[in-house]
C-alpha positions as CSV (number, residue, x, y, z in Angstrom):
1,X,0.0,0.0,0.0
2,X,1.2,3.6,-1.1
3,X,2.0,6.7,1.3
4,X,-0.9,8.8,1.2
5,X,-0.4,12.1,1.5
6,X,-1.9,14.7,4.2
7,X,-0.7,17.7,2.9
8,X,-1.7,16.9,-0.7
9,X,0.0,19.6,-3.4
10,X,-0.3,17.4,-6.2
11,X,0.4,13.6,-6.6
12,X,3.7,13.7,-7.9
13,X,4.7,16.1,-4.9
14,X,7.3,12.8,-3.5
15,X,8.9,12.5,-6.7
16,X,8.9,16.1,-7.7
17,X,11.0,17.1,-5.0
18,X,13.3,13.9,-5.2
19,X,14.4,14.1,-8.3
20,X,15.1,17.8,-8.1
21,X,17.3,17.2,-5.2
22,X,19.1,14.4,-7.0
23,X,19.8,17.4,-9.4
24,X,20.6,19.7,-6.9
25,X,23.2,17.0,-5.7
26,X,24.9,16.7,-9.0
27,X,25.3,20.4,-9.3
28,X,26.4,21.3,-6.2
29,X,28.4,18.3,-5.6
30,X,30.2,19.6,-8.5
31,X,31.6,22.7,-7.5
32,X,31.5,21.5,-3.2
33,X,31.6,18.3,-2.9
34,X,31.4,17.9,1.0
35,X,28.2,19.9,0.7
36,X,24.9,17.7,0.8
37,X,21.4,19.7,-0.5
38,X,18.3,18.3,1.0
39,X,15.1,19.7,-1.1
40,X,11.7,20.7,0.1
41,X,8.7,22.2,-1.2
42,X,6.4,24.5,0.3
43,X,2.7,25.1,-1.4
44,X,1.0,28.0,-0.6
45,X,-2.9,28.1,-1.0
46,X,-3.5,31.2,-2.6
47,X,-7.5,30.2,-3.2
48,X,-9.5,31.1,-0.1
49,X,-11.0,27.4,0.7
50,X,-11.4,26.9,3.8
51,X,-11.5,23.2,3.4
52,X,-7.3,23.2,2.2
53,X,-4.4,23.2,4.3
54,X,-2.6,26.9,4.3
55,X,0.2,25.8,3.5
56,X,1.7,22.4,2.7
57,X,5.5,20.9,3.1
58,X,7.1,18.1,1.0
59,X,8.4,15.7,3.0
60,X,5.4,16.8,5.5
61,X,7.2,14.0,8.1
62,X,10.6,15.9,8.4
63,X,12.4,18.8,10.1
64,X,9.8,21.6,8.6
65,X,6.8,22.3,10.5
66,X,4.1,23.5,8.1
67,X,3.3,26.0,10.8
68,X,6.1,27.9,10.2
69,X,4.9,28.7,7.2
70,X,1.0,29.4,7.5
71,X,1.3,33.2,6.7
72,X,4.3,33.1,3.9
73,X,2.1,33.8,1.3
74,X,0.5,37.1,3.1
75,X,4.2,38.1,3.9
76,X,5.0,37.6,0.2
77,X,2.2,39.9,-0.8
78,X,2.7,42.7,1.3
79,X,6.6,42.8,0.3
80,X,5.7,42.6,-3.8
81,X,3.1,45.5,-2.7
82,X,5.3,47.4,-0.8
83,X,8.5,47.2,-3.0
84,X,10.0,50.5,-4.7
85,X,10.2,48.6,-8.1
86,X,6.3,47.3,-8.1
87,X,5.2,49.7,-10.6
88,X,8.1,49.6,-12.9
89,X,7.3,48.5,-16.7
């Protein structure tokens, strides 16, 4: 039987972020090689559901607790708002 995932992005959420660590690896191995990426993904809901998860982490069982990210994306608006260069064409 599969993992079934609480924090559901998308289905491919697992391998998505997998396979651009392996990536990540390769890269960065390359140029440090005692450095080791780990990859996660955070999914902000931007919809106003209230049935969704705020926010949701990728691997949701590791060291991130979604809860530190519950207001990232009204933090993300107010600096995109606020920035000098908002306006600029």
């Amino acid at each position: 039987m599969g993992k079934s995932i609480k924090l559901f992005m998308w289905g491919y959420q697992p391998h998505f972020r997998a396979v651009f660590e392996s990536r990540a690896k390769k890269v960065i191995q390359a140029i440090a090689p005692t450095v080791i990426p780990k990859a996660f993904l955070v999914g902000v809901q931007i919809s106003e559901k209230k049935d969704l998860h705020p926010v949701c982490v990728e691997p949701e069982d590791g060291q991130w607790n979604p809860e530190l990210f519950f207001k990232c994306f009204n933090r993300t608006e107010e600096i995109y708002k606020d920035h000098p260069d908002h306006n600029i064409i």
